[in-house]
C-alpha positions as CSV (number, residue, x, y, z in Angstrom):
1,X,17.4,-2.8,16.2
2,X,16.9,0.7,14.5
3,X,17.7,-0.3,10.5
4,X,19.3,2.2,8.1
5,X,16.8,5.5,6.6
6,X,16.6,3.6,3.6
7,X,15.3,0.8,4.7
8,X,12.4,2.6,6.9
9,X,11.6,3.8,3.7
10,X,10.8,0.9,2.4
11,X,9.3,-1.0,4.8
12,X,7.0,1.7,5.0
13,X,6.1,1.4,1.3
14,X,5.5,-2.1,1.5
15,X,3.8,-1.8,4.4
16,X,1.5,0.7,3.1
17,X,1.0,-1.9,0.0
18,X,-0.5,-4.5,1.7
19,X,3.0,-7.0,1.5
20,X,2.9,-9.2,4.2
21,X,6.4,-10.4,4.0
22,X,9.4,-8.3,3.7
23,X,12.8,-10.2,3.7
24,X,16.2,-8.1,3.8
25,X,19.2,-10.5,2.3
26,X,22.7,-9.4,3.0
27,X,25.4,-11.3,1.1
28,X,28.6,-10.3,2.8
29,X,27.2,-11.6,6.3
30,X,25.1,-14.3,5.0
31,X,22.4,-13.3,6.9
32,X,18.8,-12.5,6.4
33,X,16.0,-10.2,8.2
34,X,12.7,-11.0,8.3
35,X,9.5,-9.1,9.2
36,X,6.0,-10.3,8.7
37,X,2.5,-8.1,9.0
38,X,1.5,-8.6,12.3
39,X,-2.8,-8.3,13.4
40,X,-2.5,-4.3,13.8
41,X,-0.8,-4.4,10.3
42,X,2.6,-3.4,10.9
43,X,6.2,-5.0,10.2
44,X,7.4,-6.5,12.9
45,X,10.9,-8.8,13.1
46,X,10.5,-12.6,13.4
47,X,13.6,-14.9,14.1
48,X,12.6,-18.3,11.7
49,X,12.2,-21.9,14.3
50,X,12.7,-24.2,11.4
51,X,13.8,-21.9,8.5
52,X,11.8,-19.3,6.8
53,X,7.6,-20.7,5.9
54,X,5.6,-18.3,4.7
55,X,1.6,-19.0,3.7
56,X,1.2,-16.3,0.3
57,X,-2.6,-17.5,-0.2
58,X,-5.5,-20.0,0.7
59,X,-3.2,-23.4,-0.1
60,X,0.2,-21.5,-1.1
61,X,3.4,-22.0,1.0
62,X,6.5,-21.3,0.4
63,X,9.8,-22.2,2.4
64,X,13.0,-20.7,2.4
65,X,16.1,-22.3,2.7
66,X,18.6,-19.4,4.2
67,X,21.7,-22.1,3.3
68,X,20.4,-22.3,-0.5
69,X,20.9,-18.8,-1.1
70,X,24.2,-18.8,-0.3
């Protein structure tokens, strides 16, 4: 899936950053985009099993709930 210029953009910023997640909400489908770091240290997309789970630090996880958003 190629994504808009804009987007490319940032991705690359955040990738550059050091962000490990990067999350792309869009209200009028409901529907969210995920990409996590992967071992060479780029973006790559990542469909969720049992929603969205994401380690931040050492003992810090966070889940998402796509259904809560909306």
């Amino acid at each position: 899936m190629s994504m808009p210029p804009r987007r490319n953009e940032k991705l690359g910023l955040y990738q550059d950053h050091g962000v490990d997640y990067y999350l792309i909400v869009d209200p009028n489908d409901h529907a969210v985009e995920a990409y996590e770091r992967n071992d060479e240290g780029n973006f790559q997309q990542f469909e969720p099993v049992n929603g969205y789970e994401f380690t931040l630090c050492n003992n810090c996880r966070i889940s998402l709930d796509v259904g809560s958003i909306f």
